[in-house]
One Martini backbone bead per residue (centre of mass of N, CA, C, O) as a GRO file, in nm:
protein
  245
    1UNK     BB    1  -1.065   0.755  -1.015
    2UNK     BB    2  -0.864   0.967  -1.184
    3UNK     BB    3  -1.016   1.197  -1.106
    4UNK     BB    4  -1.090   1.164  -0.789
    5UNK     BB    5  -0.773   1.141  -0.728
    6UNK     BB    6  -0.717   1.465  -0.844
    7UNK     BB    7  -0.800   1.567  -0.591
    8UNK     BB    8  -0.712   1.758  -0.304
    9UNK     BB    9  -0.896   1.577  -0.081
   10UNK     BB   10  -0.834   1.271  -0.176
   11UNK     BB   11  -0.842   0.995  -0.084
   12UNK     BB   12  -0.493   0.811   0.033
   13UNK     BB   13  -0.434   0.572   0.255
   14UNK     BB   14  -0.357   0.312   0.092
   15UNK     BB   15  -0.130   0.471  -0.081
   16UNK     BB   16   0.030   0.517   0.163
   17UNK     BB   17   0.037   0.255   0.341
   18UNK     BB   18   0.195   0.108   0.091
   19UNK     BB   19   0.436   0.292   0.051
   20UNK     BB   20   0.560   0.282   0.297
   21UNK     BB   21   0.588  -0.035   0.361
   22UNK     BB   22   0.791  -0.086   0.110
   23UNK     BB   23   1.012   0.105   0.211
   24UNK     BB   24   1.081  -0.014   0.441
   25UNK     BB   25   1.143  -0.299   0.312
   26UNK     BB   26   1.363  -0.217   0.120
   27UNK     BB   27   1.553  -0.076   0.334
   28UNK     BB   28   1.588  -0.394   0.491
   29UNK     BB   29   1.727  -0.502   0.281
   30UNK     BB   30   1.959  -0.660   0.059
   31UNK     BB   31   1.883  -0.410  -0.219
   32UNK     BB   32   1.980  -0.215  -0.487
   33UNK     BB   33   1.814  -0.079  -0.716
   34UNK     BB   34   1.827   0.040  -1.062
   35UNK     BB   35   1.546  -0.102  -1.165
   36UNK     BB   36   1.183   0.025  -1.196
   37UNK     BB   37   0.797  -0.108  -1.206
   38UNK     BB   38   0.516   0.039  -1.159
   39UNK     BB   39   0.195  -0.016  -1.026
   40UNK     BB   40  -0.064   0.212  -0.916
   41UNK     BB   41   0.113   0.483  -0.888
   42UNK     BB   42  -0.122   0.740  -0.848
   43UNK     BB   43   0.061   0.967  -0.713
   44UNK     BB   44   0.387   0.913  -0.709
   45UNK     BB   45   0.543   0.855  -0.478
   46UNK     BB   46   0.729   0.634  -0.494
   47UNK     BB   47   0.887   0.705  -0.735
   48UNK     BB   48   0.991   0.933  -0.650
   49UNK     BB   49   1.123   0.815  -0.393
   50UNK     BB   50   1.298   0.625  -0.603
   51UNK     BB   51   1.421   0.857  -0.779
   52UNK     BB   52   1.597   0.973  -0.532
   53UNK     BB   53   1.789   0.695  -0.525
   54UNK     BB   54   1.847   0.650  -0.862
   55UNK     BB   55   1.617   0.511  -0.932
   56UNK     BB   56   1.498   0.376  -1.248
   57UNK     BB   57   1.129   0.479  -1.382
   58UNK     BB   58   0.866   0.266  -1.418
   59UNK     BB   59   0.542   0.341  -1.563
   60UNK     BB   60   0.218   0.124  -1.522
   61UNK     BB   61  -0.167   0.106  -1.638
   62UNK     BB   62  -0.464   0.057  -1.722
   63UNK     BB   63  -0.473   0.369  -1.636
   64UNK     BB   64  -0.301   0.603  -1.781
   65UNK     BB   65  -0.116   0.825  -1.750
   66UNK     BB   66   0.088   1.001  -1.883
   67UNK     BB   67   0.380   0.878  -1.939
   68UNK     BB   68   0.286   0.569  -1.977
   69UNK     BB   69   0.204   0.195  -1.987
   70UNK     BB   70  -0.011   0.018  -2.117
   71UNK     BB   71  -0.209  -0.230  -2.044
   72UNK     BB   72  -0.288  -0.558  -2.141
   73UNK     BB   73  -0.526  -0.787  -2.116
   74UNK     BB   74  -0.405  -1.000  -2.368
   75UNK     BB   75  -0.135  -0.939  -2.302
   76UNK     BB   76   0.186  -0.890  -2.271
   77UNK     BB   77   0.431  -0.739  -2.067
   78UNK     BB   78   0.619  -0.474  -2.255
   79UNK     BB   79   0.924  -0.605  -2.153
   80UNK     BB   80   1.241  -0.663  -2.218
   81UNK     BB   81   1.380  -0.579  -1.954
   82UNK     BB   82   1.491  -0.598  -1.671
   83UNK     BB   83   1.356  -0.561  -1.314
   84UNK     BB   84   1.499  -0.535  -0.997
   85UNK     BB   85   1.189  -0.390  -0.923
   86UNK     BB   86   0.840  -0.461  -0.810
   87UNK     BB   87   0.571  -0.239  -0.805
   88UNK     BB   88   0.211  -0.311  -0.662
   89UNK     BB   89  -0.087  -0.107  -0.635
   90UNK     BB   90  -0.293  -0.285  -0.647
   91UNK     BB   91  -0.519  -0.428  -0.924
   92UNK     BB   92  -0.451  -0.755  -0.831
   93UNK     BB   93  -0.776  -0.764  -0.787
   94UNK     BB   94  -0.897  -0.671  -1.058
   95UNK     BB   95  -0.822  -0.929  -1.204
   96UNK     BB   96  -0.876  -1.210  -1.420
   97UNK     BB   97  -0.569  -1.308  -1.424
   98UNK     BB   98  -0.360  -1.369  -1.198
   99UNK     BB   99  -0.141  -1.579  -1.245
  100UNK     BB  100  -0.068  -1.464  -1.534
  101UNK     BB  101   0.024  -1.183  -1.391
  102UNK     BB  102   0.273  -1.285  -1.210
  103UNK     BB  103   0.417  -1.413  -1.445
  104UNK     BB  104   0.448  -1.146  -1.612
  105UNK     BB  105   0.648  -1.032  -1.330
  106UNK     BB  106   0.858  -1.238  -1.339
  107UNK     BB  107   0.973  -1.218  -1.625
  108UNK     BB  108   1.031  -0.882  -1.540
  109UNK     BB  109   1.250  -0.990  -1.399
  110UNK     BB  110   1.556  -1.004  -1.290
  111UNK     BB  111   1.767  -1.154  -1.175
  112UNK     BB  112   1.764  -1.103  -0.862
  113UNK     BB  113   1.491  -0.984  -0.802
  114UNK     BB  114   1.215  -0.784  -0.686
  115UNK     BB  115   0.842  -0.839  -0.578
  116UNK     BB  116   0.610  -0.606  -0.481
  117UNK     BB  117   0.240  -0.673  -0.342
  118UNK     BB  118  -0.031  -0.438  -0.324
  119UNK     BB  119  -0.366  -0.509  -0.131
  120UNK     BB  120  -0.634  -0.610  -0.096
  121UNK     BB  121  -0.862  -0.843   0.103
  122UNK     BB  122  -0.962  -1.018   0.250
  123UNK     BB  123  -1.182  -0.906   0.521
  124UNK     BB  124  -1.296  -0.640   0.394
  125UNK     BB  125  -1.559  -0.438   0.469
  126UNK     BB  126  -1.783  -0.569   0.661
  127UNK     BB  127  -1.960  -0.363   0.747
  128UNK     BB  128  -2.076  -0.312   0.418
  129UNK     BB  129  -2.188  -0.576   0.413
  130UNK     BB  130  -2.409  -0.592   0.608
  131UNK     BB  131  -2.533  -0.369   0.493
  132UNK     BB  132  -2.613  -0.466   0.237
  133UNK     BB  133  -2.782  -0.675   0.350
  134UNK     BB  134  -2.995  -0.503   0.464
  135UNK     BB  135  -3.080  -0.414   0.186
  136UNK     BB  136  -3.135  -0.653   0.000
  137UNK     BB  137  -3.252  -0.896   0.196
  138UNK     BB  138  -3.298  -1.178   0.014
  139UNK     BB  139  -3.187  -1.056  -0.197
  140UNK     BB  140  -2.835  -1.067  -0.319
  141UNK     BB  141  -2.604  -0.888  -0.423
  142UNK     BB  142  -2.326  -0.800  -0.606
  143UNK     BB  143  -2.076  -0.595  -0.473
  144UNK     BB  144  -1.802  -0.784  -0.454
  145UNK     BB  145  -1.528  -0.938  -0.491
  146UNK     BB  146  -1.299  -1.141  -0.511
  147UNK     BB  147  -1.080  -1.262  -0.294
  148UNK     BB  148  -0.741  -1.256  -0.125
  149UNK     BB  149  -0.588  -1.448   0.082
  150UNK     BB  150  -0.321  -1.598   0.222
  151UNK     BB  151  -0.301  -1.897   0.127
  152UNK     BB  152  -0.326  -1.792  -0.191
  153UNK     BB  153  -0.095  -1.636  -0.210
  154UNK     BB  154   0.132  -1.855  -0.143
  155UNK     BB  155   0.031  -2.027  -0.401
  156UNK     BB  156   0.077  -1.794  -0.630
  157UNK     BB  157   0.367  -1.781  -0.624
  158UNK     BB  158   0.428  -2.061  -0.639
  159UNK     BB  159   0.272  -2.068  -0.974
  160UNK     BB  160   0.518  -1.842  -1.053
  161UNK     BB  161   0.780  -1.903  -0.949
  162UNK     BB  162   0.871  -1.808  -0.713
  163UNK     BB  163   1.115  -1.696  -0.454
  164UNK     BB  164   1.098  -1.652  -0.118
  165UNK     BB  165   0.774  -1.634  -0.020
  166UNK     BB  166   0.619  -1.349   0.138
  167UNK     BB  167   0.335  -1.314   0.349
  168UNK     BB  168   0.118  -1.091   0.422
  169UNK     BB  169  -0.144  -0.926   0.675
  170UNK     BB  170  -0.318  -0.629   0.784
  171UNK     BB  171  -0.478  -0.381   0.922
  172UNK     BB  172  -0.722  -0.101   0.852
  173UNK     BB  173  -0.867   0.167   1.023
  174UNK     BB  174  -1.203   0.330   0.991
  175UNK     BB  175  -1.363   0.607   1.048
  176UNK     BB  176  -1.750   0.675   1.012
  177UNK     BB  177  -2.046   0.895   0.994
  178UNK     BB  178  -2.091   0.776   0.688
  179UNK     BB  179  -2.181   0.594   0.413
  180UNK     BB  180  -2.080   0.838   0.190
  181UNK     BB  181  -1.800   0.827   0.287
  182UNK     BB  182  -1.747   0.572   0.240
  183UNK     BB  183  -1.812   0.525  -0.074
  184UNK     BB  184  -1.621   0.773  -0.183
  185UNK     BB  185  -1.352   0.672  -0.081
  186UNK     BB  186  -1.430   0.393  -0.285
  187UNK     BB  187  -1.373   0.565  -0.530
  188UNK     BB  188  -1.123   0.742  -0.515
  189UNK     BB  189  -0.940   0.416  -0.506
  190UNK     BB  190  -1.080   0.170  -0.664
  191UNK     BB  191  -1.333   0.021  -0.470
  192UNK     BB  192  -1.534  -0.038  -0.629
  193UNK     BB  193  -1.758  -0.201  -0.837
  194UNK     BB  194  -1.603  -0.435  -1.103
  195UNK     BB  195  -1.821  -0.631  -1.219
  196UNK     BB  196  -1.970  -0.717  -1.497
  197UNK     BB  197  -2.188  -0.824  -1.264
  198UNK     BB  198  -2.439  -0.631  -1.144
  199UNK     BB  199  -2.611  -0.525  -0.898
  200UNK     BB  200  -2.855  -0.357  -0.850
  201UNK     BB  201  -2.908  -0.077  -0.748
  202UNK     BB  202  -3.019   0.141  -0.527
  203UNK     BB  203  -3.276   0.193  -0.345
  204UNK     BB  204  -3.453   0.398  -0.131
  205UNK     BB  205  -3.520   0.176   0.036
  206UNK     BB  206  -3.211   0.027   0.057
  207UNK     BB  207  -3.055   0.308   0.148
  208UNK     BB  208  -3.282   0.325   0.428
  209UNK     BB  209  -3.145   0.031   0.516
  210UNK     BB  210  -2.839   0.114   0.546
  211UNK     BB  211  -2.846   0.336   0.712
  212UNK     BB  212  -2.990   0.224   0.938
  213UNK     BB  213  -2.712   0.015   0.967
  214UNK     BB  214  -2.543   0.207   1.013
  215UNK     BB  215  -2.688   0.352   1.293
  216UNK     BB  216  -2.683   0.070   1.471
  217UNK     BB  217  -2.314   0.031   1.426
  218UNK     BB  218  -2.283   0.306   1.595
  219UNK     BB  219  -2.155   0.451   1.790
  220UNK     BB  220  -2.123   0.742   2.035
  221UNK     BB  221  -2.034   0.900   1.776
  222UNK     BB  222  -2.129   0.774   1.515
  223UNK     BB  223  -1.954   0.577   1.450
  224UNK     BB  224  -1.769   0.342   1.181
  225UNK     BB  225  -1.568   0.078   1.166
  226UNK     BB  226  -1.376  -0.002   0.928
  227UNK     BB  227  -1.153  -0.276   0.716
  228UNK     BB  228  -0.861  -0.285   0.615
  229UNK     BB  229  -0.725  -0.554   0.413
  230UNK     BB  230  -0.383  -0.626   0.348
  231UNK     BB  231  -0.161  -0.745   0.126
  232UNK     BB  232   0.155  -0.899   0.090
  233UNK     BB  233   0.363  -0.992  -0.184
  234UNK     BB  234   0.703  -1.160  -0.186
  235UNK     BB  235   0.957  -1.201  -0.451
  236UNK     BB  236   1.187  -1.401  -0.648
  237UNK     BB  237   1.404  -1.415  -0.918
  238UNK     BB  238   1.510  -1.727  -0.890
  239UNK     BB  239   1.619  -2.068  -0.829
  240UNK     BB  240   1.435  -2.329  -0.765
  241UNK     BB  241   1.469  -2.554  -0.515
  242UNK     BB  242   1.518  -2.869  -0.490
  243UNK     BB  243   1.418  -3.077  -0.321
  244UNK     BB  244   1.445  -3.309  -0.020
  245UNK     BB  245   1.509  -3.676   0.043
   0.00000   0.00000   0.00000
């Protein structure tokens, strides 16, 4: 993906789509932060972005570019000083331990710090999953990871100790010619197929059967609209408040 992403045509959609909402919402905010942790932000745009506006930006991603910080899947997340704020684009749909990984980002905040977390979620490709299922036949093969709805979001929010949590989740449709541009996407995104145990390859009888599903749901242009579900999760690093009874 890493690779795929830094061609000059490479899909780019949702990590736009992600970094103007956070930018929305920050500037919406009365929060001023002075330093930032970003996490997944492939293009870079945000950190510039944030880093025009004087706040010092702290880089880091299971698969760093030079000058990043690499995030170890069995450690605490290497942070002594805390961040007035934390973005992260994609990454925590497919982590092994996402509440740990929350846990890890709560701790990582400054008292009164602020992280928004935004990814795809439940909902999201219906269109492709359809076809996989035209594809697979009776054996239906595991395709997609499993995924978090808005419910989950704000068990896990508030699981991780945050205070004061927002879920929210939006739909971006986007239309395709063809399958293969579809497929393209999402790799180029990072969202193909990342289970430990994934289902065979599609064979040509497969592939000829996923496209001809692709055929049968495209509109009068030929086209096929498909559907990414995106979730943003923001919390703060607050004391918790005590029930009142």
């Amino acid at each position: 993906m890493r690779r795929l992403a830094g061609q000059p045509d490479a899909a780019r959609f949702l990590a736009d789509d992600m970094i103007e909402d956070i930018l929305d919402r920050l500037a919406f905010l009365r929060h001023a932060p002075t330093t930032a942790l970003l996490i997944g932000d492939v293009t870079q745009s945000l950190g510039a972005a944030l880093e025009a506006q004087g706040i010092a930006v702290t880089r880091a991603d299971p698969a760093p570019l030079p000058g990043e910080i690499r995030l170890e899947q069995e450690a605490p997340l290497p942070f002594a000083q805390g961040f007035d704020f934390i973005a992260v684009l994609g990454t925590l749909d497919t982590v092994n331990d996402l509440p740990g990984a929350l846990v890890h980002l709560r701790r990582a905040l400054a008292p009164d710090g602020l992280a928004m977390m935004s990814f795809t979620a439940a909902g999201s490709l219906p269109s492709l999953r359809s076809m996989m299922l035209a594809a697979d036949g009776d054996r239906p093969a595991p395709r997609v990871h499993p995924q978090v709805d808005v419910r989950a979001g704000g068990q896990l929010l508030q699981r991780a100790g945050f205070a004061d949590p927002v879920i929210d989740s939006r739909s971006l449709a986007v239309r395709y010619r063809s399958l293969g541009r579809l497929v393209q996407d999402l790799r180029e995104q990072g969202l193909s197929n990342c289970l430990a145990r994934t289902g065979a390859p599609l064979g040509n009888a497969a592939l000829a059967r996923a496209q001809e599903a692709f055929a049968q749901m495209a509109d009068a242009e030929g086209r096929v609209t498909e559907t990414f579900e995106i979730l943003t999760l923001s919390g703060w690093a607050k004391p918790l408040r005590a029930p009142k009874f």
